[in-house]
N, C-alpha and C positions, 0 to 999 in steps of 0.2 A: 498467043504463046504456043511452041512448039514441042511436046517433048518427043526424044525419043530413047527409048529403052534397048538395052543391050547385053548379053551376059548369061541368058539361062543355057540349059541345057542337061544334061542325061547324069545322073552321080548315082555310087550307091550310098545306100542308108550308112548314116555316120558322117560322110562327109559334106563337103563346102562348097559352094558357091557363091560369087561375087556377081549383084547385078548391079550396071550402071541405067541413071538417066540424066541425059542432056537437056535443058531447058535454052528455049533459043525465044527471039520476039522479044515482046513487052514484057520480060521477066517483071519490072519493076511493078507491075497490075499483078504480084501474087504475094503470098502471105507465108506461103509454104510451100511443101512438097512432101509426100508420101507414096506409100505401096498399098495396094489392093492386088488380091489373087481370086481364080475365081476355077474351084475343081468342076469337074464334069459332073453334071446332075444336081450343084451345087448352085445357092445365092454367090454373088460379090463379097468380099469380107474385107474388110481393114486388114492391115497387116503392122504397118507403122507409118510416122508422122513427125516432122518436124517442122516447128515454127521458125521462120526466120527470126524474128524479133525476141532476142534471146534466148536462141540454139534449144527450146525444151523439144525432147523427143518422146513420142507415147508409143506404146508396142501394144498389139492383141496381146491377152494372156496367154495364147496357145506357142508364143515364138520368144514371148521373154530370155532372156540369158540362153538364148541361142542364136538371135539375129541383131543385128546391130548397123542401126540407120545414122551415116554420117553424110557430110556435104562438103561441098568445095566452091567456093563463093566465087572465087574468081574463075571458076570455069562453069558454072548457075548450075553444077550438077549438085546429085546424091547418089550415097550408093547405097545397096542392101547386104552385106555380109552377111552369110545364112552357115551358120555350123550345126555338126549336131543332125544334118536332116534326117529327113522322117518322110517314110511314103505316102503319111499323109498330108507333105508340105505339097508333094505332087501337082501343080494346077498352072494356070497361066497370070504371069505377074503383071500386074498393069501399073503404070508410073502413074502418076493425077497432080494436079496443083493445085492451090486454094487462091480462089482471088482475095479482092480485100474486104470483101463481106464473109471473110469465110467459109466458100461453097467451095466446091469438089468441081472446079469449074473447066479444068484442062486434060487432058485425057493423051496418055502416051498408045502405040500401040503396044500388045501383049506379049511377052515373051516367055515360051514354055520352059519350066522346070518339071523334071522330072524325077523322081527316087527312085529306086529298085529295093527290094528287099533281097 
């Protein structure tokens, strides 16, 4: 499985960003697809998640009702609608997918979001 991520880039504080990720390959070996970001000086963090097998979506508390994880089935993507940012959404967003054991098993490369204050 192939992702690849697309979309970040430089906003100030308050506004939006839209990231895509494409899933290419053996989609059908995964279970899901989410976001991880990961700031400077910082661990990996969750961000959100959705399961295919009845669309349930989970979000970090830190991005609730400001970021919103949907998908598009017939094109194996997701995307991230991020409103509301915050310069501590600041970091690099990494796509991931789960196989069918549920592991964090696929990995997109990284795509910088940035905030300004």
């Amino acid at each position: 499985v192939q992702l690849q991520a697309s979309g970040g880039g430089l906003v100030q504080a308050g506004g939006s960003l839209r990231l895509s990720c494409a899933a290419s390959g053996r989609t059908f070996s995964t279970n899901g697809m989410g976001w991880f970001r990961q700031a400077p000086g910082k661990e990996r963090e969750f961000v959100a998640r959705v399961i295919w097998n009845g669309g349930s979506t989970y979000y970090a508390d830190s991005v609730k009702g400001r970021f919103t994880l949907s998908r598009d089935n017939a094109k194996n993507a997701v995307y991230l609608q991020m409103n509301s940012l915050k310069p501590e959404d600041t970091a690099v967003y990494y796509c991931a997918a789960t196989n069918n054991y549920v592991q964090w098993a696929y990995w997109g490369q990284g795509t910088q979001v940035t905030v300004s204050s």
